[in-house]
N, C-alpha and C positions, 0 to 999 in steps of 0.2 A: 497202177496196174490192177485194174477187179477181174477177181476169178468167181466172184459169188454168181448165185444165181436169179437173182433179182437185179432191180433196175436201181433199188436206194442210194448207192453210193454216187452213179452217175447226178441222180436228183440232187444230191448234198454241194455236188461238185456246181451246180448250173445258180443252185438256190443261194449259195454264199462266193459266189463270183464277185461281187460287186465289190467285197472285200480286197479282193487279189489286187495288187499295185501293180499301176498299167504297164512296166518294164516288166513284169512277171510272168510267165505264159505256163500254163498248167496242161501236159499230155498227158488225153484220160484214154489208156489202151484197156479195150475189154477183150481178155487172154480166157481164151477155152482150154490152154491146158490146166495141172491141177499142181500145187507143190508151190514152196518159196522159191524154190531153182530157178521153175519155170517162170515164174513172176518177173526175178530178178534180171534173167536171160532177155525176157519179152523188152525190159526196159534198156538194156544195155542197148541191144539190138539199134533203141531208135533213142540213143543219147546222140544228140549232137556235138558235146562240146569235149575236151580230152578227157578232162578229170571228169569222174560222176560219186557223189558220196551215196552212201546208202545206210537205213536204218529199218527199224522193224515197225510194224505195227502198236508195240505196245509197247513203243519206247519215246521217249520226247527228248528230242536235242534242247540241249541248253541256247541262251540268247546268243546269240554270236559263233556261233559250231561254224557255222560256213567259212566267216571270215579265218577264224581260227585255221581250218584245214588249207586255205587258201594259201594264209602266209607258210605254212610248214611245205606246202609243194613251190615255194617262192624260195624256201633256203636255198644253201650251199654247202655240201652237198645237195641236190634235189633227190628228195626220195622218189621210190615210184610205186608207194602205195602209203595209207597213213593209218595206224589207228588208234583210238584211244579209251577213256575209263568208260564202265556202265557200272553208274550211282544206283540205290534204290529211289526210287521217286517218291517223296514225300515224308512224310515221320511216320516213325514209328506207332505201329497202332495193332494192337491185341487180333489175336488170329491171322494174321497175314502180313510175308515172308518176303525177302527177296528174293529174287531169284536170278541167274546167269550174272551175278555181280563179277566185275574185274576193277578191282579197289585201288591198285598197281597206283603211284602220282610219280614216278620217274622217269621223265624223256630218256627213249632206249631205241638203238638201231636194231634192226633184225635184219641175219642175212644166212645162206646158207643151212648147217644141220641145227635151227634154232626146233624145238619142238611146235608144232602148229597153233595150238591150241594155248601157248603164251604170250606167244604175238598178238593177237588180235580175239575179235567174235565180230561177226557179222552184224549186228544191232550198230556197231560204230566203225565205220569200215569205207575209207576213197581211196581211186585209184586212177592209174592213170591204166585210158582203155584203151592204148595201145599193145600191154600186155596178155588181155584177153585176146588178141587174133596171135599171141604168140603161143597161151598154155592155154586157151580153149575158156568155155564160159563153163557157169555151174553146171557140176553134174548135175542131171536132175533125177537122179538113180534117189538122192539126197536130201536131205533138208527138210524141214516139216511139210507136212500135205504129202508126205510118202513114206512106204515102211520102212523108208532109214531113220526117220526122225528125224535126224538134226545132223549136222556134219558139212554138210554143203558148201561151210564159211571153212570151216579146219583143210579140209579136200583144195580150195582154192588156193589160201595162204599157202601151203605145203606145195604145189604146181609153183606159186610164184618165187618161193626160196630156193626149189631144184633148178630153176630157170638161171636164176642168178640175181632178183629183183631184193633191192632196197627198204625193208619198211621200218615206217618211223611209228613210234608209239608217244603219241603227243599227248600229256597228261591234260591239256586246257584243253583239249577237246572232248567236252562234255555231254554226254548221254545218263538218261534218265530211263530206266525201267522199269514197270508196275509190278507193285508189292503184288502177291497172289495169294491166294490160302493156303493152307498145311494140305490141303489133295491134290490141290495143283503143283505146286511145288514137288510132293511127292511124286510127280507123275513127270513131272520134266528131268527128277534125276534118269525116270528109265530111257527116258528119249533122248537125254545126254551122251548115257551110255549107248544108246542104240547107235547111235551117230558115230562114235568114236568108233565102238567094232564093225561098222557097215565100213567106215572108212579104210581101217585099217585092211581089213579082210578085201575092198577093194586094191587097195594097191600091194595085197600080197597076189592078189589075181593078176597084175600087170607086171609083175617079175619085179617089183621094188624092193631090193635087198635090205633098205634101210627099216622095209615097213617091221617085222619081227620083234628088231630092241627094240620102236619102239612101241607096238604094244605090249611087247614083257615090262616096258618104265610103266607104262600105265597101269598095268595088272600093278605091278609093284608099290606102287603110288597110291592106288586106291585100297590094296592091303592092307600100308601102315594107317591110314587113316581108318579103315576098319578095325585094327587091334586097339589103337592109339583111343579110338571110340569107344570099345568095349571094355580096355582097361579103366577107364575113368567113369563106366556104367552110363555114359548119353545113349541112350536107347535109341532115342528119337534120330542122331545119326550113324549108328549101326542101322536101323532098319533103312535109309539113308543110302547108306555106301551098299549094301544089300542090291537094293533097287538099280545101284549105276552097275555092278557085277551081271546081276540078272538082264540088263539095256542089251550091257556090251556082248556077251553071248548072244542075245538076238540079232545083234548088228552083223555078226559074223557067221552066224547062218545063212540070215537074209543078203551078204555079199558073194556066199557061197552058190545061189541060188537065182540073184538074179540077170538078167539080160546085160547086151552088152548095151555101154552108151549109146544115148541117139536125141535126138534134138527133136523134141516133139509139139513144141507150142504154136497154135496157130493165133494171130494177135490182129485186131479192127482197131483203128487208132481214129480218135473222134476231139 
């Protein structure tokens, strides 16, 4: 799905075809709306097959992810969503950080009042999409490329636990994400937090009794880790948890604030 505004990706797509293995078929949808929601929606929309996995841009599935989520929707129990770890990619190296790591290596079911944001992250994340025509597709009120930032993945997960859905958190299902610098990094706590209070503050708007505990655990949670930081003098994540406080207030403004959901992408499929 390209939302850019140039033709290069398409190019890249056409220039390294020859590489693609002839059972493989690659749908390049050029999506005029704006946001990962929208992205992810445009794609849902025109998945053919039940299960569809999904990952992010600046993350790289490990060799074998597909097979891996395959046989975890083959168990018994069958789940009906899967997710699993996001590794740092690569070594370690001076100036630059990982970021939205989930280090977790325990196959874990999830069901019910599990908190959202344990369960999974969107970078490593299949399902089955028959679920989405039950709890709806991403808001796209959400997620990056809008002034929620980030949350889009938490928002879904939490629709499919209230539902009643299944998810398995499969530790061999492996994702890689790119290390970033100390700005960037600092920039993705505020947009973590933004996501967390755009979400939360969203399903206090839709009368979700549960939504309150749980953003007083998070306030709470992100707290101890602020004392917890400042009694041991790490500056560096005091200003850190700082940044995810100051997200989350914005997140809760900006859910205070804006419209109601609505499906807005319009998508050429080529």
């Amino acid at each position: 799905v390209d939302q850019s505004h140039d033709w290069t990706t398409e190019e890249a797509i056409e220039h390294h075809q020859h590489m693609v293995p002839p059972d493989v078929a690659i749908c390049y949808v050029r999506d005029t709306g704006r946001g990962l929601s929208a992205s992810r929606n445009a794609a849902l929309e025109r998945a053919h097959h039940r299960i569809v996995a999904l990952t992010d841009d600046d993350c790289v599935p490990a060799p074998g992810w597909v097979a891996v989520l395959s046989d975890a929707f083959a168990s018994s129990p069958r789940p009906d969503a899967v997710s699993g770890p996001v590794l740092p990619l690569g070594p370690e190296r001076p100036g630059w950080y990982a970021v939205s790591s989930r280090t977790q290596m325990q196959r874990t079911i999830y069901t019910g009042r599990a908190l959202p944001w344990e369960v999974g992250t969107g970078g490593n994340f299949a399902l089955d999409t028959t679920w989405i025509k039950r709890v709806g597709p991403y808001d796209e009120r959400l997620g990056a490329g809008t002034l929620g930032g980030a949350g889009e993945d938490i928002d879904l997960l939490r629709r499919l636990l209230r539902a009643g859905a299944r998810i398995q958190y499969e530790p061999a299902a492996l994702v890689y994400h790119e290390r970033q610098p100390k700005e960037r990094r600092m920039a993705t706590r505020v947009s973590y937090g933004r996501g967390i209070g755009a979400s939360c503050g969203l399903w206090l708007r839709q009368g979700d009794r549960e939504a309150l505990p749980i953003l007083l655990w998070w306030f709470g949670r992100r707290g101890r880790k602020l004392l917890g930081a400042s009694v041991h003098h790490r500056w560096i994540s005091v200003a850190e948890e700082l940044q995810v406080f100051r997200g989350t207030f914005e997140g809760l403004w900006y859910a205070a604030r804006v419209g109601h959901k609505e499906r807005k992408t319009h998508a050429d499929v080529t």
